[in-house]
C-alpha positions in Angstrom: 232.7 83.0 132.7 229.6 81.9 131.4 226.2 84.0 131.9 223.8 82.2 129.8 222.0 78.2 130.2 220.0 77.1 127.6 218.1 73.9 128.6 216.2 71.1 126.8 213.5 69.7 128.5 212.3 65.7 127.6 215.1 63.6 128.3 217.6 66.6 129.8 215.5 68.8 132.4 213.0 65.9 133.5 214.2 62.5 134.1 211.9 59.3 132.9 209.3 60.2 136.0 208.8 63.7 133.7 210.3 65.3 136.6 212.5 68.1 137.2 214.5 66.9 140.4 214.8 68.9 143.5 218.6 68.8 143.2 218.4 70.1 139.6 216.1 72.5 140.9 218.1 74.1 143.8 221.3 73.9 141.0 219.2 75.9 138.5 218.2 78.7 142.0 221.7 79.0 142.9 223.2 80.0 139.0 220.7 82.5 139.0 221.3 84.0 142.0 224.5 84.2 140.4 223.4 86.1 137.8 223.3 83.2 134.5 220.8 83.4 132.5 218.4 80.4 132.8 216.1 79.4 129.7 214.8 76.4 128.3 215.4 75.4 124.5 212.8 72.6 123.6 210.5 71.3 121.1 207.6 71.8 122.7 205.1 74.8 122.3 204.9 77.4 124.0 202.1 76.6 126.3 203.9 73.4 127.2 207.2 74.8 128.0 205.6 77.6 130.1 204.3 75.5 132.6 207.8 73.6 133.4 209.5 77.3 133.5 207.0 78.0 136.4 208.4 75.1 138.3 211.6 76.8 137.7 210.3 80.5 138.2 211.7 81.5 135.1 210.7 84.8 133.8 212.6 85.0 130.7 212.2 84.2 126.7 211.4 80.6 126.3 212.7 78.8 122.6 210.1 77.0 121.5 209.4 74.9 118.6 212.8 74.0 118.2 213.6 77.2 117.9 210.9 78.5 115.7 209.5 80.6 118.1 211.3 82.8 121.2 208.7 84.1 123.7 208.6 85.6 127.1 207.3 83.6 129.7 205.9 86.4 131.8 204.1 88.9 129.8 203.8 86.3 126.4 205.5 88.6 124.1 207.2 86.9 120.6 210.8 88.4 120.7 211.6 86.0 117.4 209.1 83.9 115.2 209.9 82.1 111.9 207.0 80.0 110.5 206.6 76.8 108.0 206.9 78.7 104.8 203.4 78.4 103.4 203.9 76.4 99.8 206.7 73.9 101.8 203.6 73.4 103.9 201.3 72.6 101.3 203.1 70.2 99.8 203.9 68.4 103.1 200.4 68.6 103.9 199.6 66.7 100.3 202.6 63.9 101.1 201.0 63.1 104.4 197.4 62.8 103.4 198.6 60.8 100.1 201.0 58.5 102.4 198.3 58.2 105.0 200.8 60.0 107.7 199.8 61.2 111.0 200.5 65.0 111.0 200.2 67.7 113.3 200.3 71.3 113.1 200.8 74.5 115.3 199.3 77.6 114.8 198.8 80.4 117.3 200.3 77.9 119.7 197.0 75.4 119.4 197.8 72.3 118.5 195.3 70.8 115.1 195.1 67.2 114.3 192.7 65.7 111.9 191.4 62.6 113.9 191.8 61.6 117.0 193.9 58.6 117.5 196.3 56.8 119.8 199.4 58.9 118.3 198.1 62.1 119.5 196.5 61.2 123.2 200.3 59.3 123.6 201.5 62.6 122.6 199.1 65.4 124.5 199.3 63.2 127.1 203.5 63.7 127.1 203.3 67.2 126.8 200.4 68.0 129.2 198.6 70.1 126.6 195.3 69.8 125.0 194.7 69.4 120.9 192.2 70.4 119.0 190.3 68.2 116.2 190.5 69.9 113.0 188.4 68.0 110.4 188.7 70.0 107.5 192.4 70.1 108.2 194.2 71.0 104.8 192.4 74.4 104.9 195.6 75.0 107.7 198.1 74.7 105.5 197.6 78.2 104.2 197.9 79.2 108.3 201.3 80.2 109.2 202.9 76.9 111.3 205.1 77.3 114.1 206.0 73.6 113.3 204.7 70.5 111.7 205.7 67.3 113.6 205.0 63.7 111.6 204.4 60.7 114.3 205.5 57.1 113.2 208.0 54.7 113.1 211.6 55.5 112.9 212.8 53.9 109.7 209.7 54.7 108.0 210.3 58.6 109.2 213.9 58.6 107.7 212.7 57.6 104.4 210.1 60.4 104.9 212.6 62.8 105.7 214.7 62.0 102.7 211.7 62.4 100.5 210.5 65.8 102.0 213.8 67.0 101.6 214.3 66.4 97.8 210.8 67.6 97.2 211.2 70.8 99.6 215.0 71.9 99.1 216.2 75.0 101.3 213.1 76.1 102.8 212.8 73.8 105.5 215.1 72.3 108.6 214.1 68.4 109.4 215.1 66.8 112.6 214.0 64.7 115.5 213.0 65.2 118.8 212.6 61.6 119.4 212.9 58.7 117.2 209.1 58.7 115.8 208.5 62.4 116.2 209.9 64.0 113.0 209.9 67.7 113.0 209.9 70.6 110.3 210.0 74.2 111.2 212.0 77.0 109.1 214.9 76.6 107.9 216.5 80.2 110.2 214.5 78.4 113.0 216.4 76.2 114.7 217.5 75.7 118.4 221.3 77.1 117.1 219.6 80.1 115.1 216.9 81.1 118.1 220.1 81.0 120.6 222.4 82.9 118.9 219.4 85.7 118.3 218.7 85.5 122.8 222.0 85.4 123.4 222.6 88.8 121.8 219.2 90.3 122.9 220.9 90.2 126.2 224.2 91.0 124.9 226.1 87.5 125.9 228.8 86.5 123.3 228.3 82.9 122.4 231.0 81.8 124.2 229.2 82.4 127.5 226.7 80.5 126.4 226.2 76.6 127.5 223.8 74.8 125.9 222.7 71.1 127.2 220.3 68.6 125.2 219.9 65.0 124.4 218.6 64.5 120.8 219.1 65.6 116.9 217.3 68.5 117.7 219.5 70.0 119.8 222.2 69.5 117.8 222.4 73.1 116.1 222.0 74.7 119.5 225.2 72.8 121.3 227.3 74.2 118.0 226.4 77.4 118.0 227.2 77.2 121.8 230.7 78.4 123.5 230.1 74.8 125.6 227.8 72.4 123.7 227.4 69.8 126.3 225.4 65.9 125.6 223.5 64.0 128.3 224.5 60.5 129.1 221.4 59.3 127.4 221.9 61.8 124.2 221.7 59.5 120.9 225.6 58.9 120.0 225.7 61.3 117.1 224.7 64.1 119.4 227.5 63.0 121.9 230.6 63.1 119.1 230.0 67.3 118.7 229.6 67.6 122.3 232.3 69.7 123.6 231.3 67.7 126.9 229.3 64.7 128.0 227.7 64.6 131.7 225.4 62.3 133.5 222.1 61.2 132.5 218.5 62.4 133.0 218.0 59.9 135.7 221.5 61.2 137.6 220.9 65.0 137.4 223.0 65.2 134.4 222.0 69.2 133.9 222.9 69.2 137.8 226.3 68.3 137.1 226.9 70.6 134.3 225.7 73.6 136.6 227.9 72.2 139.7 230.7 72.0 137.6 231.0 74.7 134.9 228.8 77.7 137.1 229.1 76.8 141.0 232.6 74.9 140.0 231.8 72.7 143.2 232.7 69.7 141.5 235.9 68.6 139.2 
C-alpha cells in the first residue's frame, strides 16, 4: 500500500549517539528491496543530509532546508528550490543585528555567519559541516537564502517569532527544528509543500506516502501525508496530528513504523 518514506533525521533517523542503528538500517534495505521509496525530509542542508543518505545508500531527491530545497543525492541536481524572498530577508537581517541575534544564512548550500562563537561550533559540530565567517555579512541579504535559522533561547525565540511575523506577513513560514533553532524559509517551502511536489515527481498519491518526524518542523509534512506518524520523543503538539505514534529515537521508533506498516512483521 504504501510506496513512499519520507524520513527526518535529528531525533527520528539517529538516536542521541547521532546514529542511525543497524536495525533501522537493515529495516530501511529491506522496504527498498521492496520497492518504497526511501528519502529523508530534514532541516539540514544539503551537504549535511547527503552524507547520512550514503549510510543509507540512498540515491534519490533529498528535502532539505525544511523543505526549501529538493535535490538529488547522486548527480546533485535541484528538482524544487524556493528561497528567503529577498526584502523578508532584509528586514530579518536588520531585526537581528538591531536585537543582537545570532543569525545564520544559507546560500549555495555554504553556510555564513558573522563571528565565530560557541552557537555556531555547537551547531557545525551537530551537523558535521563546516561554516564560513562572513564579516561583512548584511551584503548576503540580497543573496538568495535557502533558509535563515536564529540560535537562542526558547522563550526569547517565540517572542521573536511573533515579532518577525507581524513585521513579515505572508512571505515567510517560521518554525523549529529544536527548541533554540528557529527557522525561516519560504512560505511554499515547507517539509508538507516539498513532499507533496516528490511525491508526484514519482507519481505516488499522497496517500502512499508516510511521513515520520519529531518536531514543529515536521508538522506540515505528517499532514500532507496519507500516514503522518510522531516519534515517542516528538514535542506533544506534533503527537496530537499524528495519525500514529511509535517508539522513540533511542528504540528504533522509524524501525517500527517500517516493520509494521511496509514489512507488516509486527501488529
Amino acid at each position: 500500500m504504501y510506496k513512499m518514506l519520507a524520513i527526518d533525521i535529528d531525533d527520528t533517523l539517529i538516536n542521541e549517539a547521532k546514529q542511525i542503528t543497524e536495525g533501522t538500517r537493515q529495516a530501511l534495505e529491506e522496504a527498498m528491496a521492496r520497492g518504497v521509496t526511501v528519502t529523508l525530509a530534514t532541516g539540514r542542508m544539503y551537504a549535511s543530509a547527503k552524507q547520512l543518505a550514503a549510510q543509507l545508500e540512498l540515491n534519490v531527491p533529498l528535502i532539505t532546508y525544511n523543505g526549501s530545497l529538493v535535490k538529488n543525492s547522486g548527480d546533485g541536481s535541484i528538482l524544487y528550490e524556493k528561497a528567503v524572498p529577498r526584502d523578508a530577508a532584509n528586514i530579518i537581517f536588520e531585526y537581528c543585528a538591531n536585537n543582537g541575534l545570532h543569525l545564520q544564512t544559507y546560500y549555495d548550500d555554504v553556510l555564513y555567519v558573522q563571528e565565530d562563537n560557541d552557537k555556531i561550533k555547537a551547531y557545525a559540530e551537530l551537523s558535521r559541516i563546516p561554516y564560513t565567517v562572513y564579516p561583512n555579512f548584511g551584503e548576503l541579504a540580497d543573496k538568495p537564502a535557502s533558509k535563515l535559522l536564529i540560535i537562542d533561547d526558547p522563550a526569547r525565540l517565540d517572542e521573536v517569532a511573533k515579532e518577525l511575523r507581524s513585521l513579515i506577513p505572508g512571505q515567510i513560514h517560521i518554525t523549529k527544528s529544536k527548541p533554540h533553532f528557529l527557522e525561516i524559509i519560504n512560505c511554499e517551502g515547507t517539509k508538507g509543500d516539498a513532499l507533496r511536489y516528490l511525491a508526484g515527481q514519482f507519481g505516488y498519491d499522497m496517500s502512499e506516502v508516510i511521513a515520520v518526524g519529531d518536531g514543529s518542523n515536521d508538522r506540515e509534512m505528517l499532514e500532507a501525508a496519507g500516514l503522518g506518524v510522531a516519534m515517542g520523543n516528538a514535542a506533544a503538539s506534533l503527537k496530537q496530528i499524528a495519525d500514529y505514534v511509535t517508539l522513540s529515537n533511542n528504540e528504533d521508533g522509524v524501525k517500527h513504523v517500517v516493520d509494521k506498516f511496509i514489512l507488516q512483521t509486527v501488529s
